[in-house]
C-alpha positions, 0 to 999 in steps of 0.5 A, spaced: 803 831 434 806 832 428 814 835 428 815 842 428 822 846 428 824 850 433 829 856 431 832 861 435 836 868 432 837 875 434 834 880 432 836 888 432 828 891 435 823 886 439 818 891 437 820 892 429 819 884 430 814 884 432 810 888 427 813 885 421 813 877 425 806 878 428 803 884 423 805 883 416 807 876 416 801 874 421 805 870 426 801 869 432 806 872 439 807 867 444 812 868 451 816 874 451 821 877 456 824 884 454 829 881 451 826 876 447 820 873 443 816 867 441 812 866 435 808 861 432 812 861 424 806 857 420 806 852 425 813 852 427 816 856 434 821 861 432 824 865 438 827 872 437 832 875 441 835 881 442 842 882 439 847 882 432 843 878 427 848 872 422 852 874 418 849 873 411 852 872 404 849 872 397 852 866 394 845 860 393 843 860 386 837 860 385 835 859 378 839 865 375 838 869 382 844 869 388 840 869 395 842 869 402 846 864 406 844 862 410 836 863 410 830 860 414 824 858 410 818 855 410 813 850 406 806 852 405 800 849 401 799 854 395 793 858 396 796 861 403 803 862 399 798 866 395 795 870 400 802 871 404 805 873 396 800 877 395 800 881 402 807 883 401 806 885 395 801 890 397 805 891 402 811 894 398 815 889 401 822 889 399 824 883 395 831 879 395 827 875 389 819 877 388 814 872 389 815 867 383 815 860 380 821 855 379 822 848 375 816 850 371 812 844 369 818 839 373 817 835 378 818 838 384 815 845 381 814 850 386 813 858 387 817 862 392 819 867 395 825 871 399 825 877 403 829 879 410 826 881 416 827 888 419 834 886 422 835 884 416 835 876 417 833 872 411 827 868 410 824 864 404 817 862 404 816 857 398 809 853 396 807 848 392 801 845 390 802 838 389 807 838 396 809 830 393 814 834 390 817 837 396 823 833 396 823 831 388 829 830 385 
């Protein structure tokens, strides 16, 4: 089985997440309770729990954009960051930083994305068509 993380974090509304988790973003629901949720995160378990979402600051520069710290994220191939890009986008989803392409034409090039969840968690979705750059430097 290859690795996959595990991450847990509140969330103000389970049902909110699940609409956003599940519904916009895709994710397949797991084991729940009343006070929280699981769910498959593009192959990694996130568990949803009830109470006062992290603290977050606006201090990564990405490129000439500051983001939110500290943020969750995930790496996928390119043809399923576009369809996601895509959704959010015809979804009208409010964006920290659009769906776009940084260190064009270096190693390493990749698209991304930053948007937070409905209890305002962040999350960056990053793609890469060549995913020997990942861990380019």
């Amino acid at each position: 089985m290859p690795s996959c993380f595990h991450l847990a974090y509140h969330v103000t509304d389970l049902d909110q997440a699940r609409t956003f988790y599940g519904g916009l973003l895709g994710c397949k629901e797991g084991r729940s309770t009343e006070t929280w949720v699981d769910f498959d995160f593009f192959g990694h378990q996130i568990s949803l729990h009830l109470g006062e979402p992290f603290k977050t600051t606006n201090t990564g520069k990405v490129g000439e954009h500051m983001v939110p710290m500290p943020h969750l994220g995930v790496v996928l191939d390119m043809p399923t960051w576009k369809k996601l890009a895509d959704k959010l986008t015809a979804a009208k989803l409010d964006f920290v930083l659009e769906p776009t392409i940084r260190f064009q034409g270096e190693p390493g090039e990749q698209s991304t994305m930053f948007f937070r969840d409905p209890s305002g968690n962040p999350i960056e979705v990053k793609g890469f068509a060549d995913t020997s750059g990942i861990f380019a430097s």
